[in-house]
Jmol script that loads the backbone (N, CA, C; Angstrom):
load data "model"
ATOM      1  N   UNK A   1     158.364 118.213  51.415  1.00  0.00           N
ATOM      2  CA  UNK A   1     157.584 117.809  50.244  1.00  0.00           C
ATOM      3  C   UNK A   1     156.250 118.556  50.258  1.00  0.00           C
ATOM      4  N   UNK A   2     156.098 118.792  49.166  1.00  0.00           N
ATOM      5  CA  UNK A   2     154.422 120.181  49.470  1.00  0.00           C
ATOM      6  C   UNK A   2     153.198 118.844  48.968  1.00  0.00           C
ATOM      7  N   UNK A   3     152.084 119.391  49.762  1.00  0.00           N
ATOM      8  CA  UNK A   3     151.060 119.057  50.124  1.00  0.00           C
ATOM      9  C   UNK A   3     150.200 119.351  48.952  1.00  0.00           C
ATOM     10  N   UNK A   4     149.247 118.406  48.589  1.00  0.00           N
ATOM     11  CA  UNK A   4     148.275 118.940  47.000  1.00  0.00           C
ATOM     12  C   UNK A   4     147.111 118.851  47.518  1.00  0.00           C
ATOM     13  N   UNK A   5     146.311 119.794  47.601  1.00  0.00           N
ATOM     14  CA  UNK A   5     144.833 119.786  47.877  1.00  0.00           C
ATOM     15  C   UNK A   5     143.988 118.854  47.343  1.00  0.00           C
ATOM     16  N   UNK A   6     142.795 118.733  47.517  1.00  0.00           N
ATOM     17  CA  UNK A   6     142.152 117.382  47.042  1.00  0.00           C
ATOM     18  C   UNK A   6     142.079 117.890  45.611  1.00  0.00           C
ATOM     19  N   UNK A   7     141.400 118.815  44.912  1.00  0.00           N
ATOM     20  CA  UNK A   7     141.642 119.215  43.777  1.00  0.00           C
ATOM     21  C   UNK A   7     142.693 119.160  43.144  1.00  0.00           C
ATOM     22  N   UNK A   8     143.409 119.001  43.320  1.00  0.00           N
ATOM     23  CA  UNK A   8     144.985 118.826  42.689  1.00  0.00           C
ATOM     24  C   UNK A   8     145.603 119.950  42.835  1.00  0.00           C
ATOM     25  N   UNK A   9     145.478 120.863  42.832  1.00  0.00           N
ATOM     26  CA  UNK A   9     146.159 122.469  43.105  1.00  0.00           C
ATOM     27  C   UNK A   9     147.541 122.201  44.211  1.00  0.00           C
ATOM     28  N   UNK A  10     148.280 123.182  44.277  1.00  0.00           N
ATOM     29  CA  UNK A  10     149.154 123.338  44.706  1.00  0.00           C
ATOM     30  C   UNK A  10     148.913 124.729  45.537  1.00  0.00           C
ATOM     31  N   UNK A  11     149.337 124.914  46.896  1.00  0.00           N
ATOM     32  CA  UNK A  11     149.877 126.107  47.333  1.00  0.00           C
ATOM     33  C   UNK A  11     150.739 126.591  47.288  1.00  0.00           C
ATOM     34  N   UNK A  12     150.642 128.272  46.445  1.00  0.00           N
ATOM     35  CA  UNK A  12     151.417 129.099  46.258  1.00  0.00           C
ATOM     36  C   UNK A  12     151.975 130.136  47.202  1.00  0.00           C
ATOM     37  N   UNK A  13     153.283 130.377  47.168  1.00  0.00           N
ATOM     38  CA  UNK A  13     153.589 131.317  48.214  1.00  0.00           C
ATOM     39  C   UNK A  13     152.668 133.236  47.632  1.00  0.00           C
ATOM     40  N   UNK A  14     152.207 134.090  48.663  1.00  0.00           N
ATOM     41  CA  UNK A  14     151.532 135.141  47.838  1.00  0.00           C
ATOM     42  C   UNK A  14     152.495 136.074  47.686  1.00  0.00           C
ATOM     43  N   UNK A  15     153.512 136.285  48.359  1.00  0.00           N
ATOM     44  CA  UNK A  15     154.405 137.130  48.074  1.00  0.00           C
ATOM     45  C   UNK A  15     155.500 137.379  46.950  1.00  0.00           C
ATOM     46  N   UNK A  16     154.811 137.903  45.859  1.00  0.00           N
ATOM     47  CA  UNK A  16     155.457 138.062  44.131  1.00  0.00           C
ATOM     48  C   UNK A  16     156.698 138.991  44.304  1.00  0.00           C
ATOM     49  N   UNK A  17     158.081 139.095  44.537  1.00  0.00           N
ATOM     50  CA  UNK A  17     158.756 139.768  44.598  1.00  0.00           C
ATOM     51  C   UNK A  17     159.827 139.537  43.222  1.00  0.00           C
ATOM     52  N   UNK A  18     159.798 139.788  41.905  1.00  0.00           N
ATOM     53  CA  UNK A  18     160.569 139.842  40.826  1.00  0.00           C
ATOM     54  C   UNK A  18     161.933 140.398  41.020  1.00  0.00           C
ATOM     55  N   UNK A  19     161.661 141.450  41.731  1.00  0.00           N
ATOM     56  CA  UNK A  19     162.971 142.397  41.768  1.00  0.00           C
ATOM     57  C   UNK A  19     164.017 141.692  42.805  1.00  0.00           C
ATOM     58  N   UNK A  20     165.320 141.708  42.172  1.00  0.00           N
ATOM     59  CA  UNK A  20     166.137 141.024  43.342  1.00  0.00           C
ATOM     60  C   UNK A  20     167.160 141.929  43.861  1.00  0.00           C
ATOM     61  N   UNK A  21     167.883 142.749  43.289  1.00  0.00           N
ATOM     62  CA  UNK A  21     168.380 143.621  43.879  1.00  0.00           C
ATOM     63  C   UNK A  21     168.408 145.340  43.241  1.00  0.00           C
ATOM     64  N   UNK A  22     168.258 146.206  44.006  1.00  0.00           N
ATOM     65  CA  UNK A  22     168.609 147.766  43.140  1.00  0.00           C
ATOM     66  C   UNK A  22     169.931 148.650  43.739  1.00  0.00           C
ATOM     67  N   UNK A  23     170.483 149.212  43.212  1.00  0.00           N
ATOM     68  CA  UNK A  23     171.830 149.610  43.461  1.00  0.00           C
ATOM     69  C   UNK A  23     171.554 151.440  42.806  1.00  0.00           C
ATOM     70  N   UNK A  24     171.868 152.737  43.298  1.00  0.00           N
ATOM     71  CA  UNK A  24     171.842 153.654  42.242  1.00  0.00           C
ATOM     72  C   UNK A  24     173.229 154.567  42.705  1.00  0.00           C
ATOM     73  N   UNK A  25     173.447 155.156  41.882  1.00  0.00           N
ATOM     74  CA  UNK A  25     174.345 156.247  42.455  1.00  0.00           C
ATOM     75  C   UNK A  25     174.127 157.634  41.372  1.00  0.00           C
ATOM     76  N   UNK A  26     174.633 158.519  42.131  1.00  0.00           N
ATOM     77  CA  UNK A  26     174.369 159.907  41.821  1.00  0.00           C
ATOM     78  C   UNK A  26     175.276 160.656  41.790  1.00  0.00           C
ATOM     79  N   UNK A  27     175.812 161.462  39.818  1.00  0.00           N
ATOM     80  CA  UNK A  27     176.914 161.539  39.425  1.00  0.00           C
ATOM     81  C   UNK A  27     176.475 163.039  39.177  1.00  0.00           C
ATOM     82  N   UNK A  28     177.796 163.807  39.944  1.00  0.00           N
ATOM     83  CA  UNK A  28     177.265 165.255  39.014  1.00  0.00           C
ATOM     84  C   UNK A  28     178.975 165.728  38.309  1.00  0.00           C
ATOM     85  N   UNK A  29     178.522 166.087  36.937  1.00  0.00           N
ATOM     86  CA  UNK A  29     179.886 166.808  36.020  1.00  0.00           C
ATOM     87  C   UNK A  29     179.729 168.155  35.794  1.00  0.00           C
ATOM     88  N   UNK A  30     180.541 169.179  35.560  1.00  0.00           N
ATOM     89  CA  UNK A  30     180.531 170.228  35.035  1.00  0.00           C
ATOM     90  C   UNK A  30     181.460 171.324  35.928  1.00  0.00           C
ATOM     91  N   UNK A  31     181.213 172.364  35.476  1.00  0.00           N
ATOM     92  CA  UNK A  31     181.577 173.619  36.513  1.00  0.00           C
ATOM     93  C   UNK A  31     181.235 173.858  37.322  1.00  0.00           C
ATOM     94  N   UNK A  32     181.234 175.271  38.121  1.00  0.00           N
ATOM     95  CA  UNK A  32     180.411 175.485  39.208  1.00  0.00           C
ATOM     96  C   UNK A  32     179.178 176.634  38.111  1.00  0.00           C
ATOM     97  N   UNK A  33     179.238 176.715  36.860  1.00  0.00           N
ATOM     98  CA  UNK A  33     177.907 177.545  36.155  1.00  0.00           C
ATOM     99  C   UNK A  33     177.272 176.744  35.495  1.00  0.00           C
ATOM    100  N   UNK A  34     177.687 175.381  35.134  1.00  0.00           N
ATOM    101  CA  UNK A  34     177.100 174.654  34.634  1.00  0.00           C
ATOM    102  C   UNK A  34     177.209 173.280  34.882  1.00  0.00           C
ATOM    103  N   UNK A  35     175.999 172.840  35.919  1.00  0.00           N
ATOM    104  CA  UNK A  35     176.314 171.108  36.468  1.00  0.00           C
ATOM    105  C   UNK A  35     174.881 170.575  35.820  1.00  0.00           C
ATOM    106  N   UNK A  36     175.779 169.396  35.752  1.00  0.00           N
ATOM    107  CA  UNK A  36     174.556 168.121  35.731  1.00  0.00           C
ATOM    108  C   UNK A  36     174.481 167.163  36.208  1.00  0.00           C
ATOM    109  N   UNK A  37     173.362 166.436  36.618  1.00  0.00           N
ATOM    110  CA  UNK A  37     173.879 165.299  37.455  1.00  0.00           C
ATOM    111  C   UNK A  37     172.759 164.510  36.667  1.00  0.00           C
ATOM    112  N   UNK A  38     173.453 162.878  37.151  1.00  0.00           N
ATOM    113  CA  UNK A  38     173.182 161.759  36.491  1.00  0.00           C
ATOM    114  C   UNK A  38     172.782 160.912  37.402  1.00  0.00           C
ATOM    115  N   UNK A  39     171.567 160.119  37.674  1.00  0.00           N
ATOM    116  CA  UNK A  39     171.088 158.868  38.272  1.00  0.00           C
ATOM    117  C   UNK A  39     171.437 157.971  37.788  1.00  0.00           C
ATOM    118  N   UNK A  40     171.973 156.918  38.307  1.00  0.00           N
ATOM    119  CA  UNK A  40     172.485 155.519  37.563  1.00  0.00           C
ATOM    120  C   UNK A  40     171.468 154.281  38.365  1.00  0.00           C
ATOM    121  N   UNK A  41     170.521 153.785  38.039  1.00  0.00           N
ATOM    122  CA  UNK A  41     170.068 152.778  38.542  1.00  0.00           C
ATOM    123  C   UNK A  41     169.983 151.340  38.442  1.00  0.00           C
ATOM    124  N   UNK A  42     170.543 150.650  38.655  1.00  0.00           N
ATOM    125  CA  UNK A  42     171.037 149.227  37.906  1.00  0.00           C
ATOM    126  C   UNK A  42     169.787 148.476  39.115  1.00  0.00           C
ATOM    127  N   UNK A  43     169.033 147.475  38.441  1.00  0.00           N
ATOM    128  CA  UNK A  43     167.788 146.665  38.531  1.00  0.00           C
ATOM    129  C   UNK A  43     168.125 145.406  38.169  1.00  0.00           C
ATOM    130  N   UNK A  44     168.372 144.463  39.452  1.00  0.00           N
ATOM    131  CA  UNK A  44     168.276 142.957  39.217  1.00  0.00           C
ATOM    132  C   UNK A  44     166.912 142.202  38.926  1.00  0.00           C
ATOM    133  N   UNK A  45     166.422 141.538  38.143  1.00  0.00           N
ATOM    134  CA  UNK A  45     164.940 141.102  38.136  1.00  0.00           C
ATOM    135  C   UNK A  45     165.316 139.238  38.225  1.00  0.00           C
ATOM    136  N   UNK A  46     164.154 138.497  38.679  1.00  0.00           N
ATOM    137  CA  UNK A  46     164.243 137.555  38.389  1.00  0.00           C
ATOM    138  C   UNK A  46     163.832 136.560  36.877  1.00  0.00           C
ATOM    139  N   UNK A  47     163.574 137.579  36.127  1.00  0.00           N
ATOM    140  CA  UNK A  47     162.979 137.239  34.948  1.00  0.00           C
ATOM    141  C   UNK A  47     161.625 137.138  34.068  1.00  0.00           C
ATOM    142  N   UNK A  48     161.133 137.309  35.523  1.00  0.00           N
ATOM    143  CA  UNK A  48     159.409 137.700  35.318  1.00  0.00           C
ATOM    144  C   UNK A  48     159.230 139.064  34.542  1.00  0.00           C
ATOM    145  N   UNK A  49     160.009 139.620  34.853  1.00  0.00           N
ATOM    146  CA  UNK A  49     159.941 141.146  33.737  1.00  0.00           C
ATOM    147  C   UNK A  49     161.001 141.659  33.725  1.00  0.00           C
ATOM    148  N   UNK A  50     160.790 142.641  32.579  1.00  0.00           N
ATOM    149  CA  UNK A  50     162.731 143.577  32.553  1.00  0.00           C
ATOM    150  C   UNK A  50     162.868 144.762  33.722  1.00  0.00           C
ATOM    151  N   UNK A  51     164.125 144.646  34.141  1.00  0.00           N
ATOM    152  CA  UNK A  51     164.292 146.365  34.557  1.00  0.00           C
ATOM    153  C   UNK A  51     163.662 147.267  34.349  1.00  0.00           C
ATOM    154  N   UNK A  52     163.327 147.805  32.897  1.00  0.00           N
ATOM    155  CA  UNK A  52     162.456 148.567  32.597  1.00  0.00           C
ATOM    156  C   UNK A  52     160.906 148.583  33.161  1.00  0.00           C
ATOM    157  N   UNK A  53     160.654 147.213  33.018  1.00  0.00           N
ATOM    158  CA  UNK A  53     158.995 146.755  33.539  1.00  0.00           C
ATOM    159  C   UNK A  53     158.573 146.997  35.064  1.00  0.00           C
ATOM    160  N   UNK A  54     159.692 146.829  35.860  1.00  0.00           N
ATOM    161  CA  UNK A  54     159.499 146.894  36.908  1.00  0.00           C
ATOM    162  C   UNK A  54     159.978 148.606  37.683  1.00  0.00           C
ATOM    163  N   UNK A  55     160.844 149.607  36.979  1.00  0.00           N
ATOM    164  CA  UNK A  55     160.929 150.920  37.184  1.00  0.00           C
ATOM    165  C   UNK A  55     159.791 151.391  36.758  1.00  0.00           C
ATOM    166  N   UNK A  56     158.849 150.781  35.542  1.00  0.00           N
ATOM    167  CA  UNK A  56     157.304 151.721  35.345  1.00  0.00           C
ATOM    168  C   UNK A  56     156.747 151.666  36.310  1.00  0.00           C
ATOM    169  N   UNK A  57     156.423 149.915  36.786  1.00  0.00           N
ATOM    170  CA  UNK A  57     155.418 149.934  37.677  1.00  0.00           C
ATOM    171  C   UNK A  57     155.703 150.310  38.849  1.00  0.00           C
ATOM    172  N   UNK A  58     157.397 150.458  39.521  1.00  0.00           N
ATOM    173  CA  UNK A  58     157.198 151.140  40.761  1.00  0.00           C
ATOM    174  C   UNK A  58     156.639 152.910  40.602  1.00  0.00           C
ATOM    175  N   UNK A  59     157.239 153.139  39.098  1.00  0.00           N
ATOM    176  CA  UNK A  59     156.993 153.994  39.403  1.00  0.00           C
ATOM    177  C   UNK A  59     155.562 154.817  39.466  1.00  0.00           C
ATOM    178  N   UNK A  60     154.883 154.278  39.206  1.00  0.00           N
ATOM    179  CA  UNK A  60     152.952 154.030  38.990  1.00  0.00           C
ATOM    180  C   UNK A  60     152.915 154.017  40.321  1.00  0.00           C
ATOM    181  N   UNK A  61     153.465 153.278  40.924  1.00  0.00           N
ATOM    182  CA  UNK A  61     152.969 153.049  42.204  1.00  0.00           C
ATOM    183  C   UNK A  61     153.316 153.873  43.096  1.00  0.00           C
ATOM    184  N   UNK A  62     154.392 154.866  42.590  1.00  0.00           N
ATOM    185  CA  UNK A  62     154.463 156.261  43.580  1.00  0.00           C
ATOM    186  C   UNK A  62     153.924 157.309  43.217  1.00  0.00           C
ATOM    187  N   UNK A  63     153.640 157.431  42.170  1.00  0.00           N
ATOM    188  CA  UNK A  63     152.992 158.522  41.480  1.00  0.00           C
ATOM    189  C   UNK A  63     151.433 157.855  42.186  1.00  0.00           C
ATOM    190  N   UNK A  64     151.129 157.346  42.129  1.00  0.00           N
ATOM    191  CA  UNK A  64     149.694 156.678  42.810  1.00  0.00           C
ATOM    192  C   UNK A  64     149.556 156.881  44.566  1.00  0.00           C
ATOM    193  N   UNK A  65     150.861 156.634  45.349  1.00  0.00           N
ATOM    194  CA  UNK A  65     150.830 157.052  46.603  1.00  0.00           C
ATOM    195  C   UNK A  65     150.598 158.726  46.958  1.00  0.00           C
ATOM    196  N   UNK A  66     151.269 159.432  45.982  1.00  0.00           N
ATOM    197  CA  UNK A  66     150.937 160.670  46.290  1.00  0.00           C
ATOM    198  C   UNK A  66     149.674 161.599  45.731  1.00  0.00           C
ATOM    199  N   UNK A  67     149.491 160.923  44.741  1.00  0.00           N
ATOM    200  CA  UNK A  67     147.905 161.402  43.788  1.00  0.00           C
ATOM    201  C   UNK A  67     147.120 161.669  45.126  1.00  0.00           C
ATOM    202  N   UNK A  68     147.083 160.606  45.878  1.00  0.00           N
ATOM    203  CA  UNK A  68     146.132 160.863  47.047  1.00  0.00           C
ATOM    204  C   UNK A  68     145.876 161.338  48.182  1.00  0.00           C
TER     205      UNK A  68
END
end "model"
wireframe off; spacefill off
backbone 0.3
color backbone group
């Protein structure tokens, strides 16, 4: 049973993890003069944001690891 501070507040766990699972695979078609290949990335979220929301911001966040 969780504990309520005298203020009434509640403790929150700090660790925000939305994303629940990622899966990708890597498809290539064509000849040997003309290939292409395809990333497939499928993004489980918990609902806090879309797939989409959460591929920007990781991806901010690597483009940000290497800026520096």
């Amino acid at each position: 049973m969780p504990h309520n501070f005298q203020d009434g507040s509640y403790p929150v766990d700090a660790v925000f993890m939305p994303v629940r699972n990622v899966n990708h695979s890597i498809h290539s078609y064509g000849n040997r003069n003309e290939k292409q290949v395809v990333t497939v990335l499928e993004i489980w979220t918990n609902g806090s944001l879309t797939p989409k929301e959460a591929l920007q911001e990781a991806s901010r966040n690597l483009i940000d690891l290497f800026i520096l």
